[in-house]
LOMARTI-191701 format. One record per residue (C-alpha): residue in one letter; x, y, z. Coordinates in steps of 0.001 Angstrom, whole numbers, padded with zeros to 6 digits, always signed. Each point is the difference from the previous one (the first is absolute). Example, Ala and Ser with C-alpha at 12.3 -4.5 7.8 and 13.67 -1.06 7.14 Angstrom:
BEGIN
a+012300-004500+007800/s+001370+003440-000660/
END
This chain:
BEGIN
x+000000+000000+000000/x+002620+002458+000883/x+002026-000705-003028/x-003261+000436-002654/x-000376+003046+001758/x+003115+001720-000678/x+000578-001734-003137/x-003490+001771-000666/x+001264+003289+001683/x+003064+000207-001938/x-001899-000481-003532/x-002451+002679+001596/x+003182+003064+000264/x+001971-001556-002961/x-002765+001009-002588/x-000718+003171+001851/x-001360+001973-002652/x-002965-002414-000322/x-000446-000274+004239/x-000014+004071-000361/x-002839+000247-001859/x-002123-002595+002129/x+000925+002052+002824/x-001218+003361-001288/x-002790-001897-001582/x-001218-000731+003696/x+001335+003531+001558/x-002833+001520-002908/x-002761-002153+001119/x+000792+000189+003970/x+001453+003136+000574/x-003668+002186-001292/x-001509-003052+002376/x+001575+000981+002587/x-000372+004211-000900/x-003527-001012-000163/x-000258-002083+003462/x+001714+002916+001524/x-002199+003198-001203/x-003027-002256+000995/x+001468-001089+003277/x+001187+003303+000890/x-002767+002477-000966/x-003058-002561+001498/x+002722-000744+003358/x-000190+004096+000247/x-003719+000192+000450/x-000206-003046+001902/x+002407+001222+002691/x-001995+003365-000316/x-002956-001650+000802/x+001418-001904+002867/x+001838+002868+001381/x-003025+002057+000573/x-002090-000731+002330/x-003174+001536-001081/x-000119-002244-002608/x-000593-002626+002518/x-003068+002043+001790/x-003440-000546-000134/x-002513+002695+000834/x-003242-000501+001205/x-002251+002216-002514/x-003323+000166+002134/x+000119+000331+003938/x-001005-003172+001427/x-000332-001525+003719/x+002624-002473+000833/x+000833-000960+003688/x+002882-001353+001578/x-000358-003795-000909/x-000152+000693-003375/x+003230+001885+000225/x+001312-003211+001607/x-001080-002059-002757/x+002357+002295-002537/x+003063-000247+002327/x+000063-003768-000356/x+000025+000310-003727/x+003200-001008-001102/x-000385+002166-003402/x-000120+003256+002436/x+003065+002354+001059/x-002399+002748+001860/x-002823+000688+001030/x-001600+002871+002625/x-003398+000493+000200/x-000845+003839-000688/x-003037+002593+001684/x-002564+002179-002242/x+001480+001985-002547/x-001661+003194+001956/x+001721-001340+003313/x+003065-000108-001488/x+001623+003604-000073/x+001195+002549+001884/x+001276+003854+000468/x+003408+000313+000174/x+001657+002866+001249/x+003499+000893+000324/x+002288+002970+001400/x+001787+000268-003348/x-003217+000792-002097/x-002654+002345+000363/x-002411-002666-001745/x-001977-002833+001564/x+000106-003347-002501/x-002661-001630-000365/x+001793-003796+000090/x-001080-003300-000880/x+000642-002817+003051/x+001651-003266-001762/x-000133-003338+002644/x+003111-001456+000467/x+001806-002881+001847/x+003313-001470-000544/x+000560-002066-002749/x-001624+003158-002460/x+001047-000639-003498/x+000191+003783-000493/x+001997+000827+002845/x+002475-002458-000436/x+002581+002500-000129/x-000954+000939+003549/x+001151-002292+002968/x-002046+001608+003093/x-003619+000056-001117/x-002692+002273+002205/x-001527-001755+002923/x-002553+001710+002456/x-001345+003115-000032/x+002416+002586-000571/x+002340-001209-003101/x-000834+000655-003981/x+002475-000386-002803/x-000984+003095-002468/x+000333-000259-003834/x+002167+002158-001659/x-002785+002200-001112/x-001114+000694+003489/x+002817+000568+001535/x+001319+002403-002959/x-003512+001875+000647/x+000781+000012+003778/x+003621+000481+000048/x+000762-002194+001980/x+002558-002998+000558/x+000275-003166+001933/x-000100+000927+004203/x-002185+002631-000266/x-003369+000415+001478/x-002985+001071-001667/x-003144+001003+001372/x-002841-002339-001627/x-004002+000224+001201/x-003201-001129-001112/x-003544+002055+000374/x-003647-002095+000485/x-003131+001374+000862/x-001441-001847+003501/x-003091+000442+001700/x-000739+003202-001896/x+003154+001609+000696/x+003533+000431-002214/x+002609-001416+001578/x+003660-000012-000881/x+002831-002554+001301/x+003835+000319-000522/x+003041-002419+000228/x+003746+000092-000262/x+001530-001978-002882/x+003787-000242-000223/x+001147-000380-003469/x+001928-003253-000275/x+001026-000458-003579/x-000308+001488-003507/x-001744-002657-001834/x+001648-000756-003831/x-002307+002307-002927/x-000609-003621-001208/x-001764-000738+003173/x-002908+002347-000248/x-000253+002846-002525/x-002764+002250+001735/x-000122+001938+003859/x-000101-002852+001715/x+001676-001531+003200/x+000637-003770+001237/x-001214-000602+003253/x-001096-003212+002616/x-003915-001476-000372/x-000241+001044+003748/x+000506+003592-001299/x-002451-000213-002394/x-002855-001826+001779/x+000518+002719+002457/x-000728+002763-002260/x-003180-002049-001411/x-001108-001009+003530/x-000006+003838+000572/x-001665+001188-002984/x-003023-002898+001071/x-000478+001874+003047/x+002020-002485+002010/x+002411+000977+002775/x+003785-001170-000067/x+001307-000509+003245/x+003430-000384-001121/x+000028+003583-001051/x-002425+001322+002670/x-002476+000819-002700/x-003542-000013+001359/x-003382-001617-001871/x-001578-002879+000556/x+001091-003637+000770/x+000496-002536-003366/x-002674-002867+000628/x+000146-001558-003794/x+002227-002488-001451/x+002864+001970-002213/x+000069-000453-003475/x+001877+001935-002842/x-001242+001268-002968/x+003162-000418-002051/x+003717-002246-000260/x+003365+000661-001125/x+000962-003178-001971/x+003202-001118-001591/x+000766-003773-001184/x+003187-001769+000608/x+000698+000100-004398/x-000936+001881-003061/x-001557-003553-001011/x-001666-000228+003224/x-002201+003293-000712/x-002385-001683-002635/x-000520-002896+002183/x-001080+002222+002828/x-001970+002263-002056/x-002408-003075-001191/x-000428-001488+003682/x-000992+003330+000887/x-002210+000661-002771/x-001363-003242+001382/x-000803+001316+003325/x-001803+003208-001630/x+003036+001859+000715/x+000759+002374-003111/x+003882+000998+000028/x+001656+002081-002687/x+003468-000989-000551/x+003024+000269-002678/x-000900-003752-001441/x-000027+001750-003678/x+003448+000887+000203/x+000797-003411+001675/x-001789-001529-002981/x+001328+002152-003080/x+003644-001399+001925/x-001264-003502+000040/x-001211+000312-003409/x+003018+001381-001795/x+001946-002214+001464/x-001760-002609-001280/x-000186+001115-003669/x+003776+000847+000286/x+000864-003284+001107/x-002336-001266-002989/x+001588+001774-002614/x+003474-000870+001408/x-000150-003656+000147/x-001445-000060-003519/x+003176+001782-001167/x+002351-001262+001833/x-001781-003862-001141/x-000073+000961-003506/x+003743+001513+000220/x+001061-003606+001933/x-001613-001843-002611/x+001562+001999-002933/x+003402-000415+001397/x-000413-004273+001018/x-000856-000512-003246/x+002483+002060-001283/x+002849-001631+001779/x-001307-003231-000230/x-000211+000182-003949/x+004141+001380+000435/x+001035-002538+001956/x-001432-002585-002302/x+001512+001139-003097/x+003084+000597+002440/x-000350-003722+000683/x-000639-000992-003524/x+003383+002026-001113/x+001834-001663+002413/x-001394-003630-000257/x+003824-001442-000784/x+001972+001234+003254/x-003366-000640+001986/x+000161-003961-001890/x+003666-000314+001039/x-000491+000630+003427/x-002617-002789+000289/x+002691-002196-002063/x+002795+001012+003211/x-002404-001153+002400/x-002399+003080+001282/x-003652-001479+000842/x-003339+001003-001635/x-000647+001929+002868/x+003091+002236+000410/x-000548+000729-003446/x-002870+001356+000609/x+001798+002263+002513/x+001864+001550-002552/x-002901+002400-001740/x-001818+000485+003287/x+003502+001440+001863/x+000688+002364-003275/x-003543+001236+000468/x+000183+000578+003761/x+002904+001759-000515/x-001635+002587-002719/x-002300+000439+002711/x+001710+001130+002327/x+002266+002198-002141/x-003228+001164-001413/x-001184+000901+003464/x+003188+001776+001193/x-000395+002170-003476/x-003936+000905+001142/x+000557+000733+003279/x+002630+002153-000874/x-002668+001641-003089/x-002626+000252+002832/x+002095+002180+002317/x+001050+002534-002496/x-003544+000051-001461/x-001135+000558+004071/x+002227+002622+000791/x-000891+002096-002852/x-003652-000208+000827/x+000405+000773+003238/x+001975+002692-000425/x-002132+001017-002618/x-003174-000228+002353/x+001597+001419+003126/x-001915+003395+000341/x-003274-001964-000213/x+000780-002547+002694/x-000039+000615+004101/x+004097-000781+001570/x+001087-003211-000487/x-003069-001418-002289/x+001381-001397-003152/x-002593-000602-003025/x+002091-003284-001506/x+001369-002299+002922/x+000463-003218+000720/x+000633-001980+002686/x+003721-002631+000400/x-002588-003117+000068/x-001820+000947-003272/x+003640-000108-001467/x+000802-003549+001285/x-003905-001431-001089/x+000722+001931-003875/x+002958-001709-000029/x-000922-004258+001121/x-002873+001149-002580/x+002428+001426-002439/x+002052-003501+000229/x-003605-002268+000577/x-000578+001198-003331/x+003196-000601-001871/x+000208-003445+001516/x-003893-000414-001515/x+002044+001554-003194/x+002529-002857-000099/x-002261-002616+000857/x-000600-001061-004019/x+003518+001192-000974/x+001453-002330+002914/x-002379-003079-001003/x+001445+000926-003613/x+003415-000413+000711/x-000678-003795+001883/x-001561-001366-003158/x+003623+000795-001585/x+001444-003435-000375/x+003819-000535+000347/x+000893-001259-003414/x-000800+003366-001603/x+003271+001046+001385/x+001269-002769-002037/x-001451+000419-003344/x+000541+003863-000329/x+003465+001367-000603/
END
């Protein structure tokens, strides 16, 4: 076996000019593969990791208010498809006035429930607890000039047993929250803040804040959730088992799907090419290396006569061939990281840092290559049978 092979090795680099063009034969047929593979993998990775990396395309809204208690809240924790979930107070119960010593103005601000574990605050490692702690978003705290460790006057105004009445509370500002986080006035805060405010605003009294009304007698439940699952692919799964529960959610599943989708077709119209280009090339080399074994029928006949087996002659086409694959391969690799670096230089200005538009990973390199060589072994297979029907007395009667 070891002597076929370089007998077959040496033949292969002695008529070079021949093994050249098999070798760029396979370098044109891989290398735009590969070019191909790359722009697909690259520009459909990009909006994948997008996708992924933002958490609000993981969140599901509730679109109506709704009445959900505590053990149904239970029953979403134990989903395994769910990252986060906080149940949330009436839309109306959920803001207050927010005034600081750096501004004249009072904000009107939007209260955000939070715990730890928030998807949009991941950034952030002390997340508000109790009463007295809010993380602002950027436009808030530009509005109210202020930064983390200050304190900012908030209050809340209901109208009780005929009478206006007006409550205030200290909030120290604990964070900035990202501008990805939350785009309007708004400020993150604990449920226990929030189911103050709506307590109050129903006329109840809070005792934890010495704020007077009357005693809560009903069970609690909340008009509203904050929602996230674990994956983008989780989100449509969540979205039809609450649809199933009457629960209407609005959600970023379009984008999820036009992802899913182009992916898909991509992939398609890849594997057709790169099976029709694969084909084109077997047959290609195959029909070579037969008329390569044809042409060389006499030396191939003489060593049967000096004693090589039917088998290790078979070796012969089928090492020349692995050997133009790999060459071939080398030559592609090297066509597909030129090619890449131009387009991504190319496409810089139109891509966030580090995001390249044509990449590919080390282990799609090692599977195009054991395909690269699956297929010129297929390649040889007819060539190699060829070459053991070659009986040992043609070496005799040709001169």
């Amino acid at each position: 076996m070891l002597k076929i092979s370089k007998l077959a090795a040496q033949d292969y680099f002695f008529e070079w000019q021949i093994s050249s063009c098999f070798v760029l034969a396979l370098a044109a047929v891989l290398g735009p593969i590969l070019i191909l593979f790359g722009l697909k993998f690259g520009i459909v990775g990009n909006m994948i990791d997008e996708l992924v990396n933002d958490p609000r395309n993981r969140e599901l809204r509730p679109i109506n208010s709704g009445q959900y208690d505590q053990q149904w809240f239970d029953k979403l924790e134990a989903r395994s498809d769910i990252e986060f979930v906080i149940p949330r107070t009436r839309i109306i119960a959920g803001s207050i006035q927010l005034k600081s010593k750096t501004s004249p103005r009072i904000q009107n601000v939007e209260l955000i429930p939070t715990k730890s574990g928030d998807p949009l605050l991941s950034s952030i490692a002390d997340i508000p607890s109790g009463f007295n702690r809010i993380i602002l978003s950027k436009s808030a705290a530009r509005k109210l000039a202020v930064k983390p460790g200050d304190v900012v006057d908030g209050s809340i105004a209901r109208r009780y047993k005929g009478r206006n009445e007006r409550v205030h509370i200290q909030l120290t500002i604990q964070a900035i929250a990202p501008a990805t986080a939350f785009a309007r006035d708004g400020a993150f805060s604990s449920l226990s803040l929030l189911e103050a405010l709506e307590n109050f605003l129903d006329g109840h009294g809070v005792p934890e804040l010495e704020w007077a009304g009357s005693e809560v007698t009903e069970p609690g439940y909340y008009a509203g959730f904050r929602l996230f699952g674990r994956t983008i692919y989780d989100v449509l799964i969540l979205k039809e088992w609450l649809n199933q529960q009457d629960v209407g959610v609005k959600t970023r599943a379009q984008d999820i799907e036009t992802v899913q989708r182009l992916d898909r077709n991509l992939s398609a119209v890849y594997w057709a090419i790169a099976f029709i280009g694969a084909a084109g090339f077997s047959l290609s080399l195959g029909a070579s290396m037969w008329a390569n074994v044809d042409r060389k029928r006499r030396e191939l006949s003489i060593l049967r006569l000096v004693g090589f087996s039917t088998g290790e002659i078979i070796i012969f086409p089928m090492v020349q061939s692995i050997i133009t694959a790999v060459f071939g391969w080398i030559l592609a690799v090297i066509l597909y990281n030129l090619t890449s670096v131009a387009i991504n230089k190319m496409m810089a200005l139109e891509l966030a840092p580090g995001q390249q538009i044509c990449h590919l990973l080390p282990i799609h390199f090692v599977v195009s290559l054991l395909f690269t060589c699956l297929a010129a072994t297929i390649a040889a297979c007819l060539s190699g049978f060829r070459a053991a029907r070659i009986e040992p007395a043609e070496g005799l009667k040709e001169r």
